[in-house]
N, C-alpha and C positions, 0 to 999 in steps of 0.2 A: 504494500500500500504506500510506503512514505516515497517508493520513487515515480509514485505517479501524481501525489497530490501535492500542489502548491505548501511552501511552510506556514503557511496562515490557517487552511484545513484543516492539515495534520495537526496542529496543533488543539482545534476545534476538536475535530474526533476523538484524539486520546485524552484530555481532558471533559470532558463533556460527561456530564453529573448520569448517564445513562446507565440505566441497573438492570440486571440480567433478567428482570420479574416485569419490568415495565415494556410496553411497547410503543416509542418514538415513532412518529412519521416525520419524513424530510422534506421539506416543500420548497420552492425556489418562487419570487414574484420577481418575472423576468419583463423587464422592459423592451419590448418587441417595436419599440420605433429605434432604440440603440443599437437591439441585435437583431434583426430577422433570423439572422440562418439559425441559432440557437433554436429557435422553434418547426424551421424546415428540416435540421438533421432529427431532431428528436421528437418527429409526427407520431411516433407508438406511445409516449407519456400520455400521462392521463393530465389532462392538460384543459384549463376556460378560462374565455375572457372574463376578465373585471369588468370590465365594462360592457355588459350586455344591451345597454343603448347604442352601442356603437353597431349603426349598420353596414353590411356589407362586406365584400372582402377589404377592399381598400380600406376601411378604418378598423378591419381586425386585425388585419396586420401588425398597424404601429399600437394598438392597446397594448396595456399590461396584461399578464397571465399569471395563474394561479399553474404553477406544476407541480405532482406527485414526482420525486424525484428517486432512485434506487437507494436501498441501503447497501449494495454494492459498490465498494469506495472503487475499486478497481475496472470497473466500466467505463464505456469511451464516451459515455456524458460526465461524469468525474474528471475523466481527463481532460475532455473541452472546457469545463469550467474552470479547471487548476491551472491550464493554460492560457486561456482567451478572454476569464471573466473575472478572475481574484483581483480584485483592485480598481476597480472602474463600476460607473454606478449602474450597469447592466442588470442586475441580480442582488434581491435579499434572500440570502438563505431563512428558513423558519424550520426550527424545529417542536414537535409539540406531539402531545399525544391525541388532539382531535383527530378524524378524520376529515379528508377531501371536503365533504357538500358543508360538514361544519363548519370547518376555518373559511372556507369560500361566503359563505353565508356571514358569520362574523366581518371579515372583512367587505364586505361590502356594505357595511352597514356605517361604514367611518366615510365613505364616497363622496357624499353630497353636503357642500358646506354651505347654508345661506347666513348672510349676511342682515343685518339692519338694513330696510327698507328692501327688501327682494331679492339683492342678487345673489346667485344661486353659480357655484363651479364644484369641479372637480379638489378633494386634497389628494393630491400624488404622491400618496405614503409611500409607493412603490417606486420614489426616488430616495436613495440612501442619505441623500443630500436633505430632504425635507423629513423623513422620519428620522434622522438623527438629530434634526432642531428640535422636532417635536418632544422627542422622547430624552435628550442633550446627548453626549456623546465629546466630553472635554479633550479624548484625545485627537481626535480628527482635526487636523490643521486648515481640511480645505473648508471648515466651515465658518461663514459669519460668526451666527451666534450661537456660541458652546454650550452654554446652559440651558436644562430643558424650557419648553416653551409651556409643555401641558403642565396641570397642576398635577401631584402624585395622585389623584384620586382618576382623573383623565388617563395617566399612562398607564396605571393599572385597569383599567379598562380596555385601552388598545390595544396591551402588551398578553395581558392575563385573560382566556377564553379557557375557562373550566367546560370538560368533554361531560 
């Protein structure tokens, strides 16, 4: 395993609080207007858009994705992420013991943000850049503001989805 996964994984994996009695699922929210091919080589994942208002091909494309990812570290979607996606805001790994329709469900419930007086967009959690404001993330250099933006009762709700 350590000579195929980036040192950032490896390090994820062998550390990582996982216990022999529990069962982890590994999910990736892949940003599909950064990477298309990530999603065209790995058409067999169990894989949906976030954004289900997005019609058509053309804007499935560039949406976010929800993917079931292997817990086979040594697979060549393993490798393509230890190569092509560690370090660039393509990809947030999740790990968790929901399943698929829950955590998709979950997460789509943080979507839609309105504002005072009506307006209405997307939060693009599935940018690393904006869920690490949200949630802070002081060691990240490339970020404006360090400190979280949610209040603890907020990220414990974004972060924390009891199965």
């Amino acid at each position: 395993m350590s000579n195929l996964l980036n040192a950032d994984l490896l390090t994820i994996f062998e550390n990582s609080p996982i216990q022999e009695d529990q069962i982890y699922n590994i999910y990736a929210l892949a940003d599909a207007a950064q990477d298309k091919w990530f999603l065209k080589k790995n058409w067999q994942l169990n894989y949906k858009n976030l954004l289900t208002e997005a019609a058509g091909d053309k804007a499935e494309e560039i949406s976010p994705h929800l993917i079931r990812l292997s817990n086979t570290w040594s697979s060549d979607t393993w490798n393509y992420i230890s190569k092509k996606i560690v370090g660039t805001p393509k990809l947030t790994l999740i790990i968790t013991k929901l399943n698929f329709e829950d955590l998709f469900s979950h997460l789509r419930q943080f979507l839609n943000v309105q504002f005072e007086g009506g307006l209405e967009m997307y939060l693009a959690f599935w940018d690393p850049a904006i869920l690490g404001t949200l949630v802070g993330q002081d060691t990240d250099e490339t970020l404006y503001v360090k400190q979280q933006v949610l209040s603890d009762q907020q990220k414990k709700v974004i972060i924390r989805a009891d199965p």
